[in-house]
VOGU-3710 file (C-alpha; in Angstrom, 3 decimals, decimal comma):
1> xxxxxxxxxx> 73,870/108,292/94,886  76,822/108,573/92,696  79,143/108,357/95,812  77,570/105,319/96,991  77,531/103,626/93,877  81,458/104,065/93,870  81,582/102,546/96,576  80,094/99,623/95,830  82,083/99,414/92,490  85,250/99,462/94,473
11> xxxxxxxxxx> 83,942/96,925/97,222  83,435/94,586/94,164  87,112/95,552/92,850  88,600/94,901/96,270  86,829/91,724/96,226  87,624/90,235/93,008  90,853/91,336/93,108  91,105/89,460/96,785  90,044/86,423/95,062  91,859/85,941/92,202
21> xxxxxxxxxx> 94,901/86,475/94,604  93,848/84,131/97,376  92,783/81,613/94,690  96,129/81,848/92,907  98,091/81,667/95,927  96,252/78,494/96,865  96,802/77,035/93,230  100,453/77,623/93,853  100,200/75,730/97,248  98,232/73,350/96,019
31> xxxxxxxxxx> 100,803/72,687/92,923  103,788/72,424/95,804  101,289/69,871/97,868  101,444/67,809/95,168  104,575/67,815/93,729  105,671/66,626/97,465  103,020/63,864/97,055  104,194/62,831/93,247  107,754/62,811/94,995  106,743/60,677/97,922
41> xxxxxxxxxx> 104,435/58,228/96,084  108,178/57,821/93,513  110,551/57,432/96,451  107,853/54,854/97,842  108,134/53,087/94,391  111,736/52,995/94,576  111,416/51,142/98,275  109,186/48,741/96,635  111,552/48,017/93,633  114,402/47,758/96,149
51> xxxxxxxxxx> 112,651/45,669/98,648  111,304/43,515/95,666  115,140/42,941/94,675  115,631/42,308/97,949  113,435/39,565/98,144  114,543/37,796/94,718  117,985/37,702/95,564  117,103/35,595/98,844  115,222/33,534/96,835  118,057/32,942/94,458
61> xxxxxxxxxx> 119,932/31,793/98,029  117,293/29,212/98,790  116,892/27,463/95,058  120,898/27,250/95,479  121,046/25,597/98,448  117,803/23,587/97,737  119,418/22,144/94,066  122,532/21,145/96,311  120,419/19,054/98,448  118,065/17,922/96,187
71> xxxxxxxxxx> 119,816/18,095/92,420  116,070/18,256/91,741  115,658/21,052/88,474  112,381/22,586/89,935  114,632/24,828/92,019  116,526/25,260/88,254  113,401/26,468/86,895  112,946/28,794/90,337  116,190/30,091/90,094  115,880/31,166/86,241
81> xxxxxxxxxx> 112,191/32,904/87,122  113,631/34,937/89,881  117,185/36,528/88,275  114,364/37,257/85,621  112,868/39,280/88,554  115,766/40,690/90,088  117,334/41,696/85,804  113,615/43,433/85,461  113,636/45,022/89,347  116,845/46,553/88,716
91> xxxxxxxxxx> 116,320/47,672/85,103  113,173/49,421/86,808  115,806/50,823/89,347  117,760/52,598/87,121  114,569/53,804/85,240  113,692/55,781/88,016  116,399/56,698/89,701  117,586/58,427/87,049  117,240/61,878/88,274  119,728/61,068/91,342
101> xxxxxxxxxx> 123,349/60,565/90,880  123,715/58,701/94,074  121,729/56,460/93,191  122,423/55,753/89,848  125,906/55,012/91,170  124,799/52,400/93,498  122,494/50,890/90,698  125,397/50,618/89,042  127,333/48,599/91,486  124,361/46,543/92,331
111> xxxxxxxxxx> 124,326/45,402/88,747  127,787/44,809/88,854  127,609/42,909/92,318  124,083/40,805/91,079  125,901/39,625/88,032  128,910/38,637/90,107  126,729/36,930/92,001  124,689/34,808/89,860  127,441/33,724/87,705  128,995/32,360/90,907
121> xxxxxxxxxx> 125,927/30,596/91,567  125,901/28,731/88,543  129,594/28,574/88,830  128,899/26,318/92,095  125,589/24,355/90,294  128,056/23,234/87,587  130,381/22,203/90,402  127,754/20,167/91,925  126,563/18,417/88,999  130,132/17,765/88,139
131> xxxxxxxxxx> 131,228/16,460/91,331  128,011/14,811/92,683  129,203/15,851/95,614  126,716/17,576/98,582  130,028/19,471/100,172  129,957/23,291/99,739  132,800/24,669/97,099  134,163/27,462/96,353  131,876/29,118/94,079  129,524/28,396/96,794
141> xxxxxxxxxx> 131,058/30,902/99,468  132,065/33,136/96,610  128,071/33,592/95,573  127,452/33,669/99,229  129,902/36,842/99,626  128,458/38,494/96,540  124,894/38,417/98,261  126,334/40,337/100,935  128,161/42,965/99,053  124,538/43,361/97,412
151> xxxxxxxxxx> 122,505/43,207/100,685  124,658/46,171/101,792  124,273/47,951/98,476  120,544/47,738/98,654  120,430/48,675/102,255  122,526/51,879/101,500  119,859/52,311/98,913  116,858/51,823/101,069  118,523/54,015/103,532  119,179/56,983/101,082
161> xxxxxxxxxx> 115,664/56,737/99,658  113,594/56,367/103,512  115,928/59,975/103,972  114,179/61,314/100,959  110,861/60,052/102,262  111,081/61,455/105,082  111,975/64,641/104,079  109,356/64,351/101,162  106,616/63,326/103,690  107,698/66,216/105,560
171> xxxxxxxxxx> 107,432/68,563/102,822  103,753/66,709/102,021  101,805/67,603/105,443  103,301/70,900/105,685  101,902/72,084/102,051  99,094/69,554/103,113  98,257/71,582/106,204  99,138/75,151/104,290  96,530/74,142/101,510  93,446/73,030/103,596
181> xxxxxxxxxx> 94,538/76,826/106,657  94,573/78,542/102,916  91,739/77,050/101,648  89,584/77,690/105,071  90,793/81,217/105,202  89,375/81,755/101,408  86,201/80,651/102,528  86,563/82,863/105,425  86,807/85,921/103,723  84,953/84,989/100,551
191> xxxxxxxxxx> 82,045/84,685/103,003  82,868/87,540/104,908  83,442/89,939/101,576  80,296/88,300/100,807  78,593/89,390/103,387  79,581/92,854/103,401  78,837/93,129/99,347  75,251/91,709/100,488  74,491/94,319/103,193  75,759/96,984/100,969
201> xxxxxxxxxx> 73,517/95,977/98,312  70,948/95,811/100,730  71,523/99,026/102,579  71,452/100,353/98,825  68,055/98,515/97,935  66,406/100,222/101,128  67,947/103,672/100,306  66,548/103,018/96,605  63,072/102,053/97,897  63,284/105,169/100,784
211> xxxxxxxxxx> 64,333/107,645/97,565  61,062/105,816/95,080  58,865/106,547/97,995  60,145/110,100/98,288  60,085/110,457/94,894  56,278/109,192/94,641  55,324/111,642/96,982  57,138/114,184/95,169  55,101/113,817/91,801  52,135/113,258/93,911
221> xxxxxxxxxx> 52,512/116,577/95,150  53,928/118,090/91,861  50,637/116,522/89,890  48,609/118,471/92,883  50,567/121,818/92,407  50,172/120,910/88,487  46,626/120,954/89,081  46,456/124,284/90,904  48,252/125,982/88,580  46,247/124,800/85,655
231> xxxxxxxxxx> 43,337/126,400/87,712  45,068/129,301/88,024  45,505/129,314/84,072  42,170/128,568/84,009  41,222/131,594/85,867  43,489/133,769/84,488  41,871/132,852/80,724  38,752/133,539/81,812  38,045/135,500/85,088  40,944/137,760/84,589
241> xxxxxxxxxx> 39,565/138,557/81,108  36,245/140,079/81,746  37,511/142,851/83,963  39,613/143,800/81,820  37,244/143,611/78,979  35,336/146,040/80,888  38,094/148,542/81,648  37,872/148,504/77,215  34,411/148,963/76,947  33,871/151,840/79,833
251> xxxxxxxxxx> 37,336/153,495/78,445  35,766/153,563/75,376  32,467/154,604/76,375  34,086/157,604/78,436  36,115/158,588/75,398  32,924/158,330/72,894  29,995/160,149/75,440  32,093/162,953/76,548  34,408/163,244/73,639  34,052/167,150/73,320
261> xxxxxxxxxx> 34,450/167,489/77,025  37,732/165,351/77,485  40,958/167,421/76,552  44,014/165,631/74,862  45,892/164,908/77,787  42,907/162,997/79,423  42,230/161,519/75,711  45,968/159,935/75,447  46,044/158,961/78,833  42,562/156,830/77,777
271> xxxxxxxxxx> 44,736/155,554/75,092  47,256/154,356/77,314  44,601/152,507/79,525  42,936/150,650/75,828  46,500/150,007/75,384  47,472/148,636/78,614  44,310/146,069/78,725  44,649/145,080/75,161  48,192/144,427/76,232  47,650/142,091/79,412
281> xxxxxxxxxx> 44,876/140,780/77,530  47,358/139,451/74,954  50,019/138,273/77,901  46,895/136,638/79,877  46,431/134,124/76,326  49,615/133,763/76,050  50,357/132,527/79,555  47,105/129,824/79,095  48,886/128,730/75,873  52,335/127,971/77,742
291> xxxxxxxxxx> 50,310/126,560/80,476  48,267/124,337/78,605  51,635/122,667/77,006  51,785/120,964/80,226  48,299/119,168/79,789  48,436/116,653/76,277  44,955/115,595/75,061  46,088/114,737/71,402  48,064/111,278/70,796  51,946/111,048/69,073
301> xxxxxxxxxx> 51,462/110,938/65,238  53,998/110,281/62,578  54,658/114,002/61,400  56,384/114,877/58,236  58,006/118,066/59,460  58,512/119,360/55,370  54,922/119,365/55,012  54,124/120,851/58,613  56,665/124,001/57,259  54,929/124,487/54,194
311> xxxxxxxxxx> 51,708/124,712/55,524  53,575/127,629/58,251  55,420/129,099/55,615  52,098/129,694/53,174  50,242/131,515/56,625  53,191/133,851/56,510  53,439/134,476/52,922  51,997/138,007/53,204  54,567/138,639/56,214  57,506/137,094/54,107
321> xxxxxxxxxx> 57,121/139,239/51,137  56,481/142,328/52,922  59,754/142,155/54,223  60,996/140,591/51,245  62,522/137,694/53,479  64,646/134,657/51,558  63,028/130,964/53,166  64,690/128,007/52,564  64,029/124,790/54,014  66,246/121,171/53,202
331> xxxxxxxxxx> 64,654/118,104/54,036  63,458/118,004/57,014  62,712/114,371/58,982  59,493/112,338/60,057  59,383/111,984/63,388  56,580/111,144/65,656  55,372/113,864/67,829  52,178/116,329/68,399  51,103/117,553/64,910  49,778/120,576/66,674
341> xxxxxxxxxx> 52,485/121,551/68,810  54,838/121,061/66,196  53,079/123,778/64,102  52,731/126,040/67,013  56,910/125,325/67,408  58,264/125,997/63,807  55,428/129,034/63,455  56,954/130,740/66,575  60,945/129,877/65,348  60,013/131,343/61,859
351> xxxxxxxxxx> 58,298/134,044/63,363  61,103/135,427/65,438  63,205/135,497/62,707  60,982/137,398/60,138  60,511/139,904/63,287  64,102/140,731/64,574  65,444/141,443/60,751  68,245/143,845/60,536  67,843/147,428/58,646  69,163/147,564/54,944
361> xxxxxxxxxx> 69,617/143,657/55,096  67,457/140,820/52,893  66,608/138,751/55,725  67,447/135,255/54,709  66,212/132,376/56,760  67,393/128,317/57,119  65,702/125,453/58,205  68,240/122,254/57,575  68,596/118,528/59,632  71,390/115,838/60,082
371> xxxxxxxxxx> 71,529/113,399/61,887  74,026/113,279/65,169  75,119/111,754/68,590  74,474/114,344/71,396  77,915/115,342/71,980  76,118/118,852/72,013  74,116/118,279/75,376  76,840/117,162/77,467  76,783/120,045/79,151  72,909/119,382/79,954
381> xxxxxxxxxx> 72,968/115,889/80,538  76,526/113,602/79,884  74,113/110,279/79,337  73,387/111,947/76,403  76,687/111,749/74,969  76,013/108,581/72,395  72,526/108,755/71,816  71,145/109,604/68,246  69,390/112,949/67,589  67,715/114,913/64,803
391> xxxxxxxxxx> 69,198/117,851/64,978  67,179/120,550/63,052  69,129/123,964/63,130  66,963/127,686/62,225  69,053/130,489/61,614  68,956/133,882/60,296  70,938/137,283/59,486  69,251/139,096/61,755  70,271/141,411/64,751  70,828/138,265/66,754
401> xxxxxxxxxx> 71,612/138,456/70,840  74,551/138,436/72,983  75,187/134,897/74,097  75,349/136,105/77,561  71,587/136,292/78,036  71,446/132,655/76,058  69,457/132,257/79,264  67,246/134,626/79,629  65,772/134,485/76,423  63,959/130,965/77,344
411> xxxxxxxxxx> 62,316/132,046/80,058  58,519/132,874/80,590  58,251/137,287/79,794  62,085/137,672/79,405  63,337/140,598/76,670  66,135/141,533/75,671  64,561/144,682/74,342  62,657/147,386/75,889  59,080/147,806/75,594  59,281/150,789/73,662
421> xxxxxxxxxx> 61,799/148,767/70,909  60,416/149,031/67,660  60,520/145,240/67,498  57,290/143,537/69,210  57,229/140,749/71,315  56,133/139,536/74,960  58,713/137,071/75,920  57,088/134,110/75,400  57,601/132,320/72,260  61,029/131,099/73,082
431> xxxxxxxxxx> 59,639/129,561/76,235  56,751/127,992/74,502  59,213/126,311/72,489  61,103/124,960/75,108  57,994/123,452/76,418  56,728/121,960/73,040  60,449/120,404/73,072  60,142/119,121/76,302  56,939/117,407/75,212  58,582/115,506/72,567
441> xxxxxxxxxx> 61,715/114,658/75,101  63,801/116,616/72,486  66,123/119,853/73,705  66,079/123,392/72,399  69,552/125,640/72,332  70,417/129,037/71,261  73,211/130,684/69,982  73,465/134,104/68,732  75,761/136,822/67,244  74,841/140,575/67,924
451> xxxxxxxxxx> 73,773/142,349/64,100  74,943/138,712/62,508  72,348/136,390/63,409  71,110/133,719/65,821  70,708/130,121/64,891  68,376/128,190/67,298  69,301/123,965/67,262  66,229/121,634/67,898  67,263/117,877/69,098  64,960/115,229/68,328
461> xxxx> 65,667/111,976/69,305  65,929/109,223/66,629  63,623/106,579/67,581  64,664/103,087/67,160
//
C-alpha cells in the first residue's frame, strides 16, 4: 500500500515538474515569437513612414511644376500641406529609427537633402513670380537634382529596412511554428501524463475496493470467531464450573466420611485436589472477565477518574494499612469512557502494586497525569506522533521486573514468578488492562526496574 502510494506521489512529481518545464519553455518561445512580431510590425512602420515620404516629396514635384504653369496659389497652399507631411514623416523617421545607426545616418542626410530641396523649390517659385516667365531656371533643375539625391536615400532606406523584414519575418514563422509544435506537444503529454495519473488512480481505487471487500469479509469472519469464542467463555463460566464444583464437594465428602480411615499422605494429596479446583475455578472467572471486555453493553460516560480512585482506594483501605502502604494520587482528568471498566482498570493497577511490595520497604504508590503528544507510541504506531494524550503514569517501589519480559507480562496467564512465589497472582490483570485500554482506544506500557519499582503509563486520548 505504502509502495504504491509512492508511486503515485512521484508520478504526480514527475508530472508537475514536466509541466512547469514544458510551460516555461513555451513562455520563453512564446516571448521570442513575439518579440520577432513587435520587430516586424516596427520595421513595417518604418516602410510606411518611408513610403509616406516618398509619396510627399512627389507631390511637392507636381505643385512645382503645376504653380509654373498655372501661377495659380492652390498648388501654394498644396505645396505648404505636404513639406508639413514630409517635416512630420521624417521627424517620425528618426523617432524610430533610433535604435539603428544606419539608419539614423541616412535620416540624417535625408533631412539634409529634403531641406536642400525645398528651399530650391521656392528658390525657383520666387524666380517665376519674378520673371513671369514659364521657362525652367536654375533653381528648377537644382530642386529637381535634390529629389533624386533623396529618392536614392529613401530607396537605400527601404532597402535596408525590407532586409530587416525579411529576416524579422523569418525569425516570426520559425518561433511561430516552434510555439504552436511546443504547444501541441504539451498537450500531448499533458494528456498522456494524464492518462497514466488516471489509470493509476484507478488501478488504486479497484485495489482499494478489492482490499474493503477483503477486509469486510475479514471482520465478518472475525465477528463469527468473536462469537464462538464468547460461547466458549460462556461454557467455560458455566459448564466447566460444575464439574469441578463436584470434584470439591466429593473431595470433601471423602475426606469428612472416612476421615479416620484416610492416612496423611492420602489427606494432603485431597488437599492438593480442593486446591487445584479452587484454583482453575478462580482462572475459569477470570478468563470470562477478560473475555467479556470484548462484548460492551454499558454506554461512554463522562468519568471523573479522582473520584473513580477514591472510591478503589477506600475498598482497599484494610489492604493498604496492613501493609502500611503510602497512596498518593494528583489530579487526575475527566475523560469519557466505561465507568465500570475504569474501576475494574485502576483496582487491578493499584492492586499489583500493594501485592509485589519489597521486604523492609514502605511501599509508596503514585497515581499523577499531564497532558502530552504521543511521541511515546511511535514505536507502536508513528501516526501517533502529534496527537494529544492523557497520560496517567502508576508507579511504585516495589520489586519491579526486568524490562526484558515488558512483553510477557501483558499477556493472558503470563508470570514472571513461579507458582510457589510467595507473591499471588494468575497472570491476568495486566492483560485485562490492556483490554479495558483498548476499549477506550487508549494504550497501556510498562516499564520496570528489578527491587526499584515499575511504573505502568496509561494514554488516553484528549478528545476534542
Amino acid at each position: 500500500m505504502k509502495k504504491r502510494l509512492l508511486v503515485i506521489v512521484i508520478a504526480f512529481c514527475v508530472s508537475f515538474v514536466s509541466m512547469i518545464a514544458l510551460s516555461l519553455f513555451s513562455m520563453a518561445r512564446f516571448s521570442t515569437f513575439t518579440q520577432f512580431s513587435d520587430a516586424v510590425d516596427h520595421t513595417n512602420l518604418v516602410i510606411i513612414n518611408i513610403r509616406s515620404t516618398e509619396v510627399f516629396l512627389r507631390d511637392v514635384g507636381l505643385t512645382e511644376r503645376g504653380y509654373m504653369i498655372t501661377h495659380d496659389t492652390l498648388y501654394l497652399r498644396n505645396l505648404n500641406n505636404a513639406v508639413d507631411s514630409i517635416n512630420k514623416y521624417v521627424d517620425t523617421l528618426g523617432k524610430i529609427t533610433s535604435d539603428n545607426p544606419e539608419q539614423r545616418k541616412n535620416v540624417a542626410l535625408l533631412k539634409a537633402s529634403i531641406a536642400i530641396r525645398i528651399a530650391a523649390v521656392r528658390a525657383n517659385i520666387e524666380y517665376v513670380d519674378s520673371c513671369r516667365s514659364t521657362s525652367p531656371s536654375k533653381f528648377y533643375f537644382d530642386s529637381r537634382q535634390q529629389m533624386i539625391e533623396c529618392s536614392h536615400q529613401l530607396r537605400a532606406m527601404r532597402l535596408a529596412e525590407n532586409k530587416l523584414l525579411a529576416e524579422r519575418s523569418r525569425g516570426e514563422q520559425f518561433y511561430q511554428a516552434l510555439t504552436t509544435s511546443t504547444l501541441k506537444y504539451l498537450l500531448v503529454i499533458f494528456c498522456i501524463i494524464t492518462l497514466i495519473l488516471f489509470s493509476i488512480m484507478i488501478k488504486e481505487l479497484r485495489e482499494r475496493i478489492r482490499y474493503q471487500e477483503e477486509l469486510q469479509t475479514k471482520v465478518i469472519d472475525l465477528r463469527r470467531s468473536h462469537n464462538e469464542l464468547q460461547e466458549i467463555a460462556f461454557a467455560a463460566s458455566h459448564d466447566l464450573q460444575e464439574p469441578l464444583r463436584k470434584i470439591q464437594v466429593f473431595s470433601n465428602m471423602l475426606l469428612y466420611k472416612n476421615s479416620g480411615q484416610i492416612d496423611d499422605q492420602s489427606r494432603i494429596t485431597i488437599d492438593r485436589i480442593n486446591s487445584s479446583a479452587s484454583r482453575m475455578q478462580s482462572l475459569i472467572y477470570d478468563l470470562n472477565a477478560l473475555t467479556s471486555l470484548t462484548k460492551i453493553d454499558e454506554a461512554k460516560e463522562t468519568v471523573e477518574l479522582n473520584v473513580t480512585c477514591q472510591y478503589i482506594l477506600f475498598d482497599l483501605e484494610e489492604q493498604i494499612k496492613a501493609i502500611g502502604a503510602s497512596v498518593e494520587v494528583y489530579a487526575l482528568p475527566v475523560i469519557k469512557g466505561y465507568p465500570n471498566q475504569l474501576k475494574i482498570l485502576f483496582k487491578a493497577l493499584l492492586d499489583n502494586s500493594l501485592k509485589f511490595t519489597r521486604e523492609g520497604v514502605k511501599p509508596v504508590i503514585t497515581l499523577s497525569c499531564e497532558t502530552i503528544t504521543g511521541h511515546e507510541l511511535v514505536s507502536l504506531n508513528p501516526n501517533l506522533m502529534h496527537k494529544k494524550f492523557y497520560r496517567i503514569v502508576c508507579s511504585d517501589n516495589g520489586i519491579g521486573f526486568d524490562n526484558q519480559y515488558i512483553s510477557k507480562i501483558f499477556q493472558i496467564f503470563q508470570r514472571l514468578h513461579t507458582q510457589e512465589s510467595k507473591y499471588d497472582g494468575k497472570g491476568i490483570g495486566l492483560a485485562i488492562c490492556q483490554r479495558i485500554m483498548a476499549n477506550h482506544e487508549g494504550y497501556i506500557i510498562g516499564h520496570g526496574e528489578p527491587n526499584m519499582g515499575a511504573r505502568f503509563k496509561l494514554f488516553f486520548p484528549v478528545e476534542d
